[in-house]
C-alpha positions in Angstrom: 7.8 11.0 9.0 10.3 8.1 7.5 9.4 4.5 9.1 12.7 2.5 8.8 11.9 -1.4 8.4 14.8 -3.7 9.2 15.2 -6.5 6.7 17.7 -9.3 6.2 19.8 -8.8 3.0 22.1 -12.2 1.9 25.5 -11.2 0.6 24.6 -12.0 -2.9 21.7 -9.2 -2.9 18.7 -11.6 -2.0 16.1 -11.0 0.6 13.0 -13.5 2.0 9.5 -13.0 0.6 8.7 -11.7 4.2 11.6 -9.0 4.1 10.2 -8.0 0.9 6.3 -7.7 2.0 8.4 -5.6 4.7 9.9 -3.3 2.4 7.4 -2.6 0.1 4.7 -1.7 3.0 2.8 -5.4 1.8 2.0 -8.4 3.3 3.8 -11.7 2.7 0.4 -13.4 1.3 0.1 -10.4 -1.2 3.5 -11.2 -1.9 2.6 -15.0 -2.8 -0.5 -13.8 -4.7 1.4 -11.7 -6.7 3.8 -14.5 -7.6 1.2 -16.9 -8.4 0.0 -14.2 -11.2 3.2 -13.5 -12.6 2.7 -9.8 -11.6 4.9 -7.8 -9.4 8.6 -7.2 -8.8 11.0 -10.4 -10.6 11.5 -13.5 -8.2 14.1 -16.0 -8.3 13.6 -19.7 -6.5 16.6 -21.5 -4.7 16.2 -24.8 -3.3 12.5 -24.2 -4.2 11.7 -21.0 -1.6 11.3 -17.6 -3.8 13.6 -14.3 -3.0 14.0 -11.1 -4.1 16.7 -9.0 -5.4 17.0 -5.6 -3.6 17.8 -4.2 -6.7 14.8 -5.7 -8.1 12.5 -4.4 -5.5 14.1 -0.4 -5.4 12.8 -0.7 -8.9 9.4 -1.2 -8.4 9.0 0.8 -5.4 10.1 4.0 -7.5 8.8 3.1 -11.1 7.0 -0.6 -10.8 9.4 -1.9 -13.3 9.4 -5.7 -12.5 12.9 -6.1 -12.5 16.5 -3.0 -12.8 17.5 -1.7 -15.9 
């Protein structure tokens, strides 16, 4: 069985730490931990809150590459 998870994705590719967590089956907290270590897929801060790129985040899913070739 396939659970679909709705998450918000901006026009320029980014998603919210919480629509992350969402897709990759985690928590927002892990999420934060795994910022604060430096481990995990790439980030990028606007206007000092962190995102995700989508294309960032299918990478690590399949291969847990931190960022798309």
């Amino acid at each position: 069985m396939v659970e679909h998870v709705r998450i918000r994705i901006l026009p320029d590719g980014r998603v919210s730490r919480a629509d992350a967590a969402a897709f990759l089956g985690r928590s927002a907290k892990t999420m934060a931990d795994w910022f604060s270590k430096g481990v995990g897929p790439r980030t990028c801060k606007v206007g000092g809150r962190v995102f995700y790129y989508m294309k960032d985040l299918e990478a690590y899913r399949d291969t847990g590459a931190r960022e798309a070739a």
